[in-house]
N, C-alpha and C positions, 0 to 999 in steps of 0.2 A: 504494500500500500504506500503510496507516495507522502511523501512528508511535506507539509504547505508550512512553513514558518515565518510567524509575521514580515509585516515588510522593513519595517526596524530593526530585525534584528538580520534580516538577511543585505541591508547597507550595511550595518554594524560590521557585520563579517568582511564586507565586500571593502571598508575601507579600513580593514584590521588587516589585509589583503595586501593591499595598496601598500601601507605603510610599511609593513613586515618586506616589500620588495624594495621601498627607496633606504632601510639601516641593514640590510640583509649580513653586508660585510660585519659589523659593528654585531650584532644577532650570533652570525658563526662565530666570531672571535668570544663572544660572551659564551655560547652554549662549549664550546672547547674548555673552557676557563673551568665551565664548571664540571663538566667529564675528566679533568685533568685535577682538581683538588678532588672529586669521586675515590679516585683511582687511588690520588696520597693517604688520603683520611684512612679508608678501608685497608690500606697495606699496613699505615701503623697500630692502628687497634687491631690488626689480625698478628701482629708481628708475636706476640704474648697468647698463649691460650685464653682461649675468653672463656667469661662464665654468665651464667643469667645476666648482671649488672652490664657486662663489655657488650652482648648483644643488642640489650636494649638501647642501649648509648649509641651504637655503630647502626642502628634504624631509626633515634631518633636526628642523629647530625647528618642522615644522606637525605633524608626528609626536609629537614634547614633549608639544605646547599642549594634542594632543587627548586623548593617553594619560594626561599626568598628572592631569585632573580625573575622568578615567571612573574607572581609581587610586582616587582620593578619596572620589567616588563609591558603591563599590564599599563599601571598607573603614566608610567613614561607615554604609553601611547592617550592614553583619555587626556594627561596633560597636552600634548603637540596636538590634537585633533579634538577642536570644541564642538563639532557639530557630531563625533561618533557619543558623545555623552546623549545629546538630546536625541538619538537613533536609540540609544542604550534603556534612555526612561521611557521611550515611547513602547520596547517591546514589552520592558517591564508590567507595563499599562495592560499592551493586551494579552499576556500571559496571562495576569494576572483573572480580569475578566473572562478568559478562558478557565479556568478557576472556580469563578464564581457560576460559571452557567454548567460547569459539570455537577456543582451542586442544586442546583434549580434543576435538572433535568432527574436527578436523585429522588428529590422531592416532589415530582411530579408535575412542575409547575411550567415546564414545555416538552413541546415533541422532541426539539434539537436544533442543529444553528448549525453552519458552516463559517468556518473563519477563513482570512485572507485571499479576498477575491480579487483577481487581478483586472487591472480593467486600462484599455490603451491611455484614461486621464484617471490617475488615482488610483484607489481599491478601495476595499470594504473592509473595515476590522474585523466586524462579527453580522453576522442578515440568523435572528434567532427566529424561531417557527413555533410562535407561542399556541398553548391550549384554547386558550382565548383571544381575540380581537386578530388574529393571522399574524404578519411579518411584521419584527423589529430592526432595524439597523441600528447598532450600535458603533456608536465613534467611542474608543476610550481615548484616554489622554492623564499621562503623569506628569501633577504640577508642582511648584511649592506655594508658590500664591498667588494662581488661578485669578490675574489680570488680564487675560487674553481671550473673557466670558465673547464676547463679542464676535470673535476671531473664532471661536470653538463652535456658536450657535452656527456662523453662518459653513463650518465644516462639519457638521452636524444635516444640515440641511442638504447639503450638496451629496454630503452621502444618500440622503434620503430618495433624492433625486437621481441618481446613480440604482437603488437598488429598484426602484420604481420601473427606471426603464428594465432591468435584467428581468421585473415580474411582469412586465408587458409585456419582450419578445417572447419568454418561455409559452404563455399564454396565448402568444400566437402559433410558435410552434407545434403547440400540441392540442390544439382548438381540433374538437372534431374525434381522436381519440380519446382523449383524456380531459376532455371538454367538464366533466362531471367533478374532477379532482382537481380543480386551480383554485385558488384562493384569489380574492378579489385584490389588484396591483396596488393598494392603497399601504403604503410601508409609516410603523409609527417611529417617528427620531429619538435618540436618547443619546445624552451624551454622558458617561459614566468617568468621574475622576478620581483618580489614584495620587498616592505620593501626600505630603503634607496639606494642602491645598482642601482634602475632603472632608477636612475637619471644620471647614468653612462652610460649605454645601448644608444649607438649610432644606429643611425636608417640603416638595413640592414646590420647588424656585422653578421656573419657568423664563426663557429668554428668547423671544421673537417667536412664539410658539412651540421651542424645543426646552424640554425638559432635561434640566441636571439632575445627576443624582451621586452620594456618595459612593465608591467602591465598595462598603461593607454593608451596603445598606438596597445593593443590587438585588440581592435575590427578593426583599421584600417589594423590592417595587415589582418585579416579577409575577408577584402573589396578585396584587391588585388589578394587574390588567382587566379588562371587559372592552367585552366584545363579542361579536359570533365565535360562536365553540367552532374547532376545528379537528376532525374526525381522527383517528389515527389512520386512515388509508391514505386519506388528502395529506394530509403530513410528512408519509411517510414517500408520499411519489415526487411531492414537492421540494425536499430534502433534496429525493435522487436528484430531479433535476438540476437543481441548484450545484450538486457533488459535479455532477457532469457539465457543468458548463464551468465550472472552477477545472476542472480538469482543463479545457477546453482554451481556457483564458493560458493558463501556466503555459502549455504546451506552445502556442503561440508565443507568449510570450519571448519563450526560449532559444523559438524556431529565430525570431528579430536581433536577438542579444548575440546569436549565431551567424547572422549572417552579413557581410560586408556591407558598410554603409554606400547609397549609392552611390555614383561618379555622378557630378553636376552636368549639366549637357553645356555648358561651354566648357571640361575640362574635357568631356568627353570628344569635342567637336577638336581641340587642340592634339588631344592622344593619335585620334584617328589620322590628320593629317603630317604630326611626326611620325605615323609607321608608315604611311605613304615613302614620305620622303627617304625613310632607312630599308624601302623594299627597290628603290628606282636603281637603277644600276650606271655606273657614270657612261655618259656619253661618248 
């Protein structure tokens, strides 16, 4: 089964990537450094018959050696790269909320949700497939102090508008078979925050129509939805669909990340005529 990991933490990676290829020299000289005190440490505590105490010493200093550079490592790159921190609180966000809805789905309080859908402008955090009132889109976001209410409703909304269209096409696509199992294209917004900030989030706060709510306080909003009941057949084909067209997104996706960006048609107009030129034979 394919593994969809948010889109935060799949930059995250991608410029932990990045970076690990511009200190690479600096990187092997360090991991040498520490394969090479490895090597001294373990030869002098083995130089002496060891006993219970020399073992556990000899696993707790090759434990140090390894952890404190990866440590260093680590923080060395969050410091040089301020925008992988905000990639960093962003997955945490939607991990997190992933989380919280495997708990709601526990308790009975939805069918299920598909996370990170990939879409040519944006994606989706979470499109949940509640028991009541049909589809959520859920935007999370990890803040400290959640001054950017404004900035959040109206990417709250855009998502909403985003999964709207994905419940239309589906609903066209399968208009006619499965005409019987679509749930009406009407998706409700939520925008769920994480991190310090949600200790802020008053319960039932509202901003241009979309509803905040804290992270620990998700599953009871959960609880309250209303709306038409939604069957577990319809639930369960609407789901597939949704799995399938995340499928469908990614895959594409990949196919683009893979393949050469075009040639502009004036390089392409200049290419053409220096291979002319280096095909003509002198006169």
């Amino acid at each position: 089964m394919a593994k969809y990991s948010p889109f935060p933490r799949r930059e995250y990676r991608g410029q932990f990537r990045l970076w690990v290829a511009r200190h690479r020299k600096l990187l092997f000289a360090t991991g040498s450094g520490v394969v090479a005190l490895l090597i001294v440490e373990t030869a002098l505590l083995l130089a002496e018959p060891l006993g219970p105490f020399r073992w556990w010493l000899l696993g707790v200093l090759q434990c140090v050696v390894v952890a404190v550079p990866l440590h260093i490592v680590s923080v060395a790159f969050l410091v040089q790269e301020q925008a992988a921190i905000r990639q960093l609180r962003g997955a945490w966000g939607e991990e997190a909320t992933r989380d919280e809805l495997e708990r709601a789905q526990r308790k009975g309080l939805i069918w299920g949700w598909v996370d990170s859908i990939n879409l040519e402008i944006g994606d989706l955090d979470h499109l949940v497939v509640a028991r009541e009132g049909g589809l959520v889109a859920i935007d999370s976001k990890w803040r400290s102090d959640g001054t950017d209410v404004h900035e959040m409703a109206r990417s709250a909304s855009r998502a909403r508008t985003r999964a709207e269209g994905i419940a239309i096409g589906l609903h066209k696509r399968e208009k006619g078979s499965h005409r019987a199992r679509q749930l009406p294209p009407m998706v409700k917004p939520l925008v769920v925050i994480w991190g310090p900030a949600q200790h802020r989030v008053t319960e039932g706060y509202e901003l241009d129509g979309i509803p905040f709510v804290a992270g620990r306080n998700l599953v009871c909003w959960l609880a309250q939805i209303s709306g038409d009941a939604v069957d577990e057949a319809t639930a369960a084909d609407v789901l597939r669909q949704l799995q399938n067209f995340r499928a469908g997104a990614w895959a594409s996706n990949r196919s683009r990340q893979s393949s050469p960006p075009p040639v502009p048609h004036s390089c392409r107009r200049r290419i053409q005529k220096e291979a002319k030129e280096m095909t003509k034979t002198p006169g």
